[in-house]
N, C-alpha and C positions, 0 to 999 in steps of 0.2 A: 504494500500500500504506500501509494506515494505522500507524503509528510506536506500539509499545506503551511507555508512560509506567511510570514506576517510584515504587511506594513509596515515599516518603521522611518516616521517623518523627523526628522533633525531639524529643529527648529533654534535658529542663530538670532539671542535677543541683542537688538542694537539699540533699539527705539523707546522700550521699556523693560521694567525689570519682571521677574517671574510672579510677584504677586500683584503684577496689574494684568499678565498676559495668562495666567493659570485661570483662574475664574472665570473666563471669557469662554476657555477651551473646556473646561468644565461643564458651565452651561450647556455647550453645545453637544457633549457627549449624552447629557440627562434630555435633552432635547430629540435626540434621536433615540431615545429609550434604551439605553446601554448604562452601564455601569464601570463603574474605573477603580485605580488602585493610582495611587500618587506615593514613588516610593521616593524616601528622602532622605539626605544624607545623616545623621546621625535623629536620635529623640526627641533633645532638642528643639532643631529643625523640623520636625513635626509637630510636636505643641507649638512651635508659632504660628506655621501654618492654619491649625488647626483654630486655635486662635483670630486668626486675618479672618478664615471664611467666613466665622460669626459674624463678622463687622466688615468687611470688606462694601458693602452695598446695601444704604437701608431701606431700598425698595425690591431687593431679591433675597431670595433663602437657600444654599445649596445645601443639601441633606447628607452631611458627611460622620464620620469620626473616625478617631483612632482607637489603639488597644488600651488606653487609658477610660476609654465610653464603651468598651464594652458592645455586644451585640454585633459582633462582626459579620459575621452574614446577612444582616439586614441592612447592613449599611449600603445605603446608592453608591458615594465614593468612599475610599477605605484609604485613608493617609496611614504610613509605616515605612519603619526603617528596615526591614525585614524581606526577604524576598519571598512573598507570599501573596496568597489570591486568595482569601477567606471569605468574601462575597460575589465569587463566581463572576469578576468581570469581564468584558472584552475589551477594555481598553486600557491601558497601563503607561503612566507618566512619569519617566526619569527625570529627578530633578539633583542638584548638588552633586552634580557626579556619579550618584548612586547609577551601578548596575544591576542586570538580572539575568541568573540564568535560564531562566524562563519566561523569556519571549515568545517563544514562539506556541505558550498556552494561550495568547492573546490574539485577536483579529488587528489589532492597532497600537500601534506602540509611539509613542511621541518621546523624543528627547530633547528638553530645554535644556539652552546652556547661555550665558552668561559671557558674549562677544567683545565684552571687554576685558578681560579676564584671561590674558592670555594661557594660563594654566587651564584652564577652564576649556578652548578653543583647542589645547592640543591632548586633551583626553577626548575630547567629542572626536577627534578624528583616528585615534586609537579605536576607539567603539566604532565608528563608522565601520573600519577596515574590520574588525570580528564580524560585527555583523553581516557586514555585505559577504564575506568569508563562507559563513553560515548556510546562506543561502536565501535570506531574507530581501523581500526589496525595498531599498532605500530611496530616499529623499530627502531633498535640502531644499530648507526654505528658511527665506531672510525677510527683514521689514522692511519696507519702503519707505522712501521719504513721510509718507501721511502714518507711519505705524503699523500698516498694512501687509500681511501675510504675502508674497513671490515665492513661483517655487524657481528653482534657479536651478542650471543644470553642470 
């Protein structure tokens, strides 16, 4: 049986930071009725996260937690530092670097990184090369002048 490969868009923040462009990407994933996993680089980095979303917009709600709330399987999005899938989603968000070796349980995998950051720029392309390695297909896409999503070849 041949193994279906997953999505995986690389997404180069130049225009804004991750928690003005995670939420956005968020919405859109609970929009098309799917479910995420936002893995992050340490604890931490997840309590704040986790934190922002509460307050991040006070005319939207995303339906999130981490392993600090408990009820992991119900959760729509599931923030952790862990490489895990406890609410069966299809869609899983690298942030801080974090990797996974399980990609390819997911239909979509998003990698945010931090374009300024030169550290930051030559790990993303460390993962690019495994992944594409892999057998996965890849994508890059950068902000535009207006903040706006290109995919760029």
């Amino acid at each position: 049986m041949d193994a279906v490969m997953t999505e995986v868009r690389f997404y180069h923040l130049t225009r804004s930071t991750l928690e003005s462009a995670l939420p956005k990407m968020l919405e859109k994933t609970l929009e098309r009725g799917q479910r995420a996993v936002v893995l992050a680089g340490s604890p931490e980095r997840v309590e704040a996260l986790n934190a922002y979303l509460w307050t991040y917009n006070d005319r939207n709600f995303l339906p999130h937690g981490s392993a600090r709330d408990g009820r992991d399987e119900g959760q729509p999005i599931w923030l952790g530092d862990k490489d895990e899938r406890p609410n069966d989603a299809q869609v899983l968000f690298l942030t801080d670097g974090a990797r996974s070796e399980k990609v390819g349980d997911y239909e979509l995998c998003a990698v945010l990184f931090d374009g300024k950051d030169p550290d930051a720029v030559a790990a993303s392309r460390d993962q690019w090369r495994v992944l594409k390695d892999a057998g996965h297909e890849v994508t890059y896409w950068q902000q535009d002048e207006a903040g706006r999503w290109e995919q760029k070849t």
